[in-house]
C-alpha positions as CSV (number, residue, x, y, z in Angstrom):
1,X,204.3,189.4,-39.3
2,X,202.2,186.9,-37.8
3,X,200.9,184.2,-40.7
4,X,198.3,181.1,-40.5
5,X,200.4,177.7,-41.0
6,X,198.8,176.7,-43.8
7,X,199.4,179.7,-45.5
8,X,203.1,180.0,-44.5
9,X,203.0,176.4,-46.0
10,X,202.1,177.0,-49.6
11,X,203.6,180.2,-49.5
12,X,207.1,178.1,-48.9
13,X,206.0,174.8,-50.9
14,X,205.7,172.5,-48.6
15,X,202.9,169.9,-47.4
16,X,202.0,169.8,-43.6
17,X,202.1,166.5,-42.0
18,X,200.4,166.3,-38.6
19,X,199.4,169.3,-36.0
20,X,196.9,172.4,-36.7
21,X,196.9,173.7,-40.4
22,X,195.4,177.0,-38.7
23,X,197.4,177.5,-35.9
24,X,198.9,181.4,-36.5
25,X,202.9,181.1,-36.7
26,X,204.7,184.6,-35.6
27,X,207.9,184.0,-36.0
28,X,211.1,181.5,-36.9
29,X,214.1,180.4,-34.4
30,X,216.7,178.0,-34.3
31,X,215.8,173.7,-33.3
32,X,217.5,174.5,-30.2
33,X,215.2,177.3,-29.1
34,X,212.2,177.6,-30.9
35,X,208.8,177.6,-29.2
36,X,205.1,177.6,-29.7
37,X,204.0,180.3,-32.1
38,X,207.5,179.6,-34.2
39,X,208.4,177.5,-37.1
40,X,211.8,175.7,-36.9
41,X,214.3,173.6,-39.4
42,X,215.7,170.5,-39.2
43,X,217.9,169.8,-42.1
44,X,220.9,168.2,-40.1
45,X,220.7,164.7,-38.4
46,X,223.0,165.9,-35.7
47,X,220.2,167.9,-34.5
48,X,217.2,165.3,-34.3
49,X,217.5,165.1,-31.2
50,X,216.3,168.4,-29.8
51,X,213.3,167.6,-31.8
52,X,211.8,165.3,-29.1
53,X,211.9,168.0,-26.4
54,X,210.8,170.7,-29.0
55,X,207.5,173.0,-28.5
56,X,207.9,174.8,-32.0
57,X,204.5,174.6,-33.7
58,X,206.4,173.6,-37.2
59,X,209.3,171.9,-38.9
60,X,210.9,172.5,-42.3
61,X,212.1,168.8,-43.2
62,X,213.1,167.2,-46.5
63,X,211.1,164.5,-48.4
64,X,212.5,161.3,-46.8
65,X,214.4,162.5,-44.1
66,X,213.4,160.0,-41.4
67,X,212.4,161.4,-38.0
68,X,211.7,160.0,-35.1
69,X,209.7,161.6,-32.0
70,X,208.0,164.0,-33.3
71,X,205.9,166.0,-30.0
72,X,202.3,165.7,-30.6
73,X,200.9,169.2,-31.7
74,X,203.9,169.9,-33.6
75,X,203.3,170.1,-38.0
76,X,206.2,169.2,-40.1
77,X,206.4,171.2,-43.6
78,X,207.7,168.3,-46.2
79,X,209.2,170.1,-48.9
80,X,211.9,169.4,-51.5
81,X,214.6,171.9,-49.8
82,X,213.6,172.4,-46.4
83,X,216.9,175.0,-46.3
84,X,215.4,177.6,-49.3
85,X,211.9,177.0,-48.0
86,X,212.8,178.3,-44.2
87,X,214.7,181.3,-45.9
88,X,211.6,182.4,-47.7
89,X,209.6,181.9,-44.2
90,X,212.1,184.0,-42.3
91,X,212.1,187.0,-44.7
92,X,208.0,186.4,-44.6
93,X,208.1,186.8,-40.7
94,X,210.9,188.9,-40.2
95,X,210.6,191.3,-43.0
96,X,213.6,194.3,-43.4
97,X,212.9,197.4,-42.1
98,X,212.0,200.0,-44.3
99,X,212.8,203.6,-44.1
100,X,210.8,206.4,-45.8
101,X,212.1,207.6,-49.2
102,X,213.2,210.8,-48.5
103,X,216.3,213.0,-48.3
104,X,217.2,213.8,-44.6
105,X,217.8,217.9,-44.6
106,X,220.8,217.2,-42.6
107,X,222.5,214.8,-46.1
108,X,225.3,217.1,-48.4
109,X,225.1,216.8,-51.6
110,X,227.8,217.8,-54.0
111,X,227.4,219.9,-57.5
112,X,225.5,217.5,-60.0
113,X,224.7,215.0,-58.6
114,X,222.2,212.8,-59.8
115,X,219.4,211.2,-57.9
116,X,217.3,208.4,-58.8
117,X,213.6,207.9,-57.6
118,X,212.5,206.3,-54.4
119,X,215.9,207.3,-52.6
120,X,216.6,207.3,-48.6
121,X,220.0,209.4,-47.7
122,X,220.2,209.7,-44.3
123,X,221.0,211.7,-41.9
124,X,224.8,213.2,-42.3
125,X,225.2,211.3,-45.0
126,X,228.0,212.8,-47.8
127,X,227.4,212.7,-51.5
128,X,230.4,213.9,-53.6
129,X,229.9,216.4,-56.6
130,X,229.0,214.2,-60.4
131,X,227.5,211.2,-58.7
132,X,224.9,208.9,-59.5
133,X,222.1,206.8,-57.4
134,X,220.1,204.8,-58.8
135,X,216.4,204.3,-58.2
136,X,215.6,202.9,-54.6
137,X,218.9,202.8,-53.0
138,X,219.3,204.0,-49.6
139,X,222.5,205.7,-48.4
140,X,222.3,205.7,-44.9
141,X,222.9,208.1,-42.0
142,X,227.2,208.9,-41.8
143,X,227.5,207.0,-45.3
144,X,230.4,208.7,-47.5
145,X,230.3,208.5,-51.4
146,X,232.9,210.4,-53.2
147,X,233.0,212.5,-56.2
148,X,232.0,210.3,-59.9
149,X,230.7,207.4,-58.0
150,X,227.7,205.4,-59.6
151,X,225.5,203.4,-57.7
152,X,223.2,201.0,-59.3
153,X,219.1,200.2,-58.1
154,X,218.0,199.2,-55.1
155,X,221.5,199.3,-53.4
156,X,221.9,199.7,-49.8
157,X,225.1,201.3,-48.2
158,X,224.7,200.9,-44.2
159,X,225.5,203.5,-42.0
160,X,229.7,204.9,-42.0
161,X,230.7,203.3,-45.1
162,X,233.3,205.3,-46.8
163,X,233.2,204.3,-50.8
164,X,236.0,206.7,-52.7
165,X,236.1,208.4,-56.2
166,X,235.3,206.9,-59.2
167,X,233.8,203.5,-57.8
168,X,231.2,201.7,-59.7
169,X,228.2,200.1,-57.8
170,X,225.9,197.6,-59.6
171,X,222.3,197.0,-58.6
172,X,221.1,195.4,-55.8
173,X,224.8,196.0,-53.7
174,X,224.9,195.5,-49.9
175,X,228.0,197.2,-47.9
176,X,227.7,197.0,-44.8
177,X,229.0,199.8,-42.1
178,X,232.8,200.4,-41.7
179,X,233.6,198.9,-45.5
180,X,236.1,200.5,-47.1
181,X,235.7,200.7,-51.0
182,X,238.3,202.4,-53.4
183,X,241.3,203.1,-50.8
184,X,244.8,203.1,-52.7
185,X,246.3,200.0,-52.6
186,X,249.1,199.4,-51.1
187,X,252.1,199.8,-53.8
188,X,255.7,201.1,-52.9
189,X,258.7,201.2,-55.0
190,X,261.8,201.1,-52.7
191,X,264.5,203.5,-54.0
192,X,267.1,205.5,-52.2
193,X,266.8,203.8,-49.0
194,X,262.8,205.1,-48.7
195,X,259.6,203.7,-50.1
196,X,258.8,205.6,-52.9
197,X,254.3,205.6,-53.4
198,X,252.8,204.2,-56.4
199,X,250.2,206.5,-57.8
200,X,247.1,204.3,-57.7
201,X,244.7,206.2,-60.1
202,X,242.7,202.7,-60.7
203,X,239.0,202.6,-59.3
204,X,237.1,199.6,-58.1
205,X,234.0,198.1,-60.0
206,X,231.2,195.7,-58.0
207,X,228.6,194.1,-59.8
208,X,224.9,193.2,-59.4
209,X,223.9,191.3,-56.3
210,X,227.1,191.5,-54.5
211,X,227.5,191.9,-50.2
212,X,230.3,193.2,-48.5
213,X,230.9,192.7,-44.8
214,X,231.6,195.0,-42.4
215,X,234.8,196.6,-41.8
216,X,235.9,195.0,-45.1
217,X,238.7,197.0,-47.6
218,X,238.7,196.7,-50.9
219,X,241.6,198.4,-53.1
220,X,241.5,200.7,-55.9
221,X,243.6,199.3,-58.4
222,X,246.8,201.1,-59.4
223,X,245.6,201.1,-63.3
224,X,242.7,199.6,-63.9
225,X,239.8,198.2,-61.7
226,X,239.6,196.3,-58.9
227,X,236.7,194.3,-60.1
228,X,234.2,192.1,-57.6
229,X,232.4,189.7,-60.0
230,X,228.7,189.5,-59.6
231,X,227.1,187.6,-56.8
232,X,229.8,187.4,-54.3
233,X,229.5,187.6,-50.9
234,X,232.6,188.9,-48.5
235,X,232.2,188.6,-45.4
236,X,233.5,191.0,-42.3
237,X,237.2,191.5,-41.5
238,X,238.6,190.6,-45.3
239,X,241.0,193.1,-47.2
240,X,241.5,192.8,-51.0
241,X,244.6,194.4,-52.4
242,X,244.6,196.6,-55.6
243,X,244.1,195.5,-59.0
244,X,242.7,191.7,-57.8
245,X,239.5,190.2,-60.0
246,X,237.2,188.0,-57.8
247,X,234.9,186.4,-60.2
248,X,231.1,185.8,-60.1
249,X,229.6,183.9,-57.2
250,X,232.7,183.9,-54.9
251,X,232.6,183.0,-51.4
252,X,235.2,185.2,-49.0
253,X,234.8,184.2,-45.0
254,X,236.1,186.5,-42.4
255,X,239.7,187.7,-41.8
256,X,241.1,186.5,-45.1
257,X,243.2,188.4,-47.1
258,X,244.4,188.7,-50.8
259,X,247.5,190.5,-52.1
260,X,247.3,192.3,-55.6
261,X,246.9,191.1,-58.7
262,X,245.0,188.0,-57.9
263,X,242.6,186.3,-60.1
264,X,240.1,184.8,-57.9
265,X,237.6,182.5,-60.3
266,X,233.9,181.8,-60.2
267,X,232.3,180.0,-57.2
268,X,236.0,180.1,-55.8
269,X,235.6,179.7,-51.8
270,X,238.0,181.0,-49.3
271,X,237.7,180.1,-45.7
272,X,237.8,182.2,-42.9
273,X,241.8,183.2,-41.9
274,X,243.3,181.8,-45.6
275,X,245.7,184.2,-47.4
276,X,246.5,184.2,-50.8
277,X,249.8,185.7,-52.0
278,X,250.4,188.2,-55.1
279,X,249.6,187.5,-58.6
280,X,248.3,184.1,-57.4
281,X,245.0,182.1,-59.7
282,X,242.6,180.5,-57.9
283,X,241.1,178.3,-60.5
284,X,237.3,178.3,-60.8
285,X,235.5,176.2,-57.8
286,X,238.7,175.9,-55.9
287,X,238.7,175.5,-51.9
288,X,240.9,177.0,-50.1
289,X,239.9,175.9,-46.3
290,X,240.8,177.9,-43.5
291,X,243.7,179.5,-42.1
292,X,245.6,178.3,-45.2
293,X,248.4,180.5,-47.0
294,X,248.4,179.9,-50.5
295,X,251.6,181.0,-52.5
296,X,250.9,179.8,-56.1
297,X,248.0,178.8,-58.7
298,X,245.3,176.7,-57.6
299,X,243.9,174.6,-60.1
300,X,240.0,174.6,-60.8
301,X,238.2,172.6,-58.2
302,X,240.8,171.6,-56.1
303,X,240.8,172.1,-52.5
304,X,243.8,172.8,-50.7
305,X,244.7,173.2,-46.6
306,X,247.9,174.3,-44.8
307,X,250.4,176.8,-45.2
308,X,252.1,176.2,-47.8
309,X,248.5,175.4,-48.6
310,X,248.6,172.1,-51.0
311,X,246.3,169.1,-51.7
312,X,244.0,168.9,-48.6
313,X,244.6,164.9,-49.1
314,X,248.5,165.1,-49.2
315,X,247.8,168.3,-46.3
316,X,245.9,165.8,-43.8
317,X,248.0,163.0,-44.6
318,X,251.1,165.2,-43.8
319,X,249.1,165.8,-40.3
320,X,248.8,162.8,-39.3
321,X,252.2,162.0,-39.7
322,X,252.9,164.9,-37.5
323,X,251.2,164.1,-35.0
324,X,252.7,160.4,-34.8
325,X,256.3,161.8,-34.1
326,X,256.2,161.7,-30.7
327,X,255.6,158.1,-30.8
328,X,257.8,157.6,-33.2
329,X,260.8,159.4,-31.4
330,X,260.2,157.3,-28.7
331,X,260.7,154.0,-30.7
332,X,263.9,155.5,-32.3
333,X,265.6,156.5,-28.8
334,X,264.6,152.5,-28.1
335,X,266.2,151.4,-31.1
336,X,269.3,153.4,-30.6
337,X,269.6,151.8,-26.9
338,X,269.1,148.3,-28.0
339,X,272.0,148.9,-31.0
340,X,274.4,150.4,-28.3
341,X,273.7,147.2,-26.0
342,X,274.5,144.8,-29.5
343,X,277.6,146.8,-30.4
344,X,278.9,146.5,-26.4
345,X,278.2,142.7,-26.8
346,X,280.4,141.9,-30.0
């Protein structure tokens, strides 16, 4: 969606500073590779330097941040937060595709189930009986939505999803293809030398404005919900186990995993790889950083790193010493040979 400069500008709030205010800008690419016709960012000082070789027609910068170089012909947009502003010019140029509201004739849809207006269900998508969409969603083509499901506005479930019974779906939900929502969790009683199953007869509630990554699983809970607090995003590759509560604007990066019963707080992050035992509170704005394993209660705003994850202070210190013992076993086996040589002497 090709756009004039200054009208990408003021669409984004920014002020242009040098080059051709009606230069036509097509579309947005990374520092590293953008060219003439596309606006860039710079919102890093580790990347300056690409600037100098740059052919991009326009830069996103911040108010103040100093920049040397700059290639003739090329306009810098000055705005407050360079970062938001280049978001709003990407979705300008690159807007989502959108699909024609309709009902593909090759869709099954259960006994009474109820549609809202403006829908897309694609092609082979499944609809259990006694569901719900809401107005503007868009099931697409494989998607599978059990029996009682309810599924908020302007949702969109991406192509072989699989979301069981009785799940709620806010408004505005993203789950992206190969997510599993509402599978039992994964409860055993061991008796009699077998593992006995624990009925899980829970379900699993999302709210507004949440995304879910691809290929991720999210448990029913055994009683009760499995609940994902509004605003949070979870990334690809990260399985929640039944009967967890992951609070409002929680961030989950790829691969990690949380047992049941956990009570994940708002604005919580947890770093690709980390793992988070059962039962286990992760206080309100806590980091856990990557590839950590996390066995007991976190406290609010506290970052922690390792496995046992603990204080990422005490964690790096503990590192460092670590990595000095090599050193230090050399200057012991020293020590000891000097002490044999005295004792031989008296």
């Amino acid at each position: 969606m090709p756009i004039i400069l200054k009208e990408l500008a003021d669409f984004c709030s920014a002020r242009i500073e040098g080059g051709d205010p009606t230069a036509t800008i097509e579309s947005a690419a990374e520092i590293t590779s953008a060219h003439q016709g596309q606006v860039t960012q710079l919102t890093n000082s580790r990347y300056a330097r690409h600037i100098k070789g740059s052919t991009a027609s326009a830069c996103f910068i911040a108010e103040g941040f100093g920049v040397e170089n700059v290639p003739e012909g090329m306009a810098l947009l000055v705005c407050s937060d360079p970062e938001l502003s280049f978001i709003k010019a990407v979705e300008l140029l690159h807007p989502a595709r959108t699909y024609d509201r309709q009902i593909a004739t090759q869709a099954v849809l259960g006994a009474n189930v109820t549609l809202g207006n403006k829908l897309y269900i694609g092609p082979y998508a499944v609809i259990g009986e006694d569901s719900n969409l809401g107005d503007g969603s868009e099931i697409h083509a494989g998607a599978y939505i059990g029996s009682n499901v309810k599924i908020g506005q302007n949702c969109r479930i991406h192509p072989y999803a699989v979301i069981y019974d009785d799940v709620v779906v806010g408004n505005n939900v993203i789950i992206h293809s190969g997510a599993i929502i509402g599978a039992d969790g994964f409860g055993y009683k061991f008796r009699n030398n077998q593992h006995v199953k624990v009925p899980q007869v829970g379900n699993v509630v999302i709210e507004d404005n949440v995304e879910i990554g691809a290929n991720t699983c999210i448990d029913r809970g055994a009683l009760g919900s499995t609940s994902i607090g509004a605003g949070s995003k979870i990334d690809n590759l990260v399985q929640i186990g039944h009967n967890n509560k992951i609070g409002k604007h929680v961030i989950m990066c790829g691969l990690t995993g949380v047992s049941g019963s956990c009570n994940i707080e708002d604005y919580a992050i947890l770093a690709g790889s980390s793992g988070i035992a059962d039962h286990v509170t992760i206080g309100s704005g806590a980091i856990v950083m990557a590839r950590s394993g996390v066995a007991g209660d976190v406290k609010a705003g506290m970052q922690v790193f390792g496995s046992p994850a603990k204080d990422k202070k005490t964690a790096y210190k503990e590192q460092i010493a670590i990595s000095k013992l090599p050193e230090l076993l050399k200057r012991v086996k020293m020590l000891e040979e000097k002490i044999q040589i005295l004792e031989k002497e008296v």
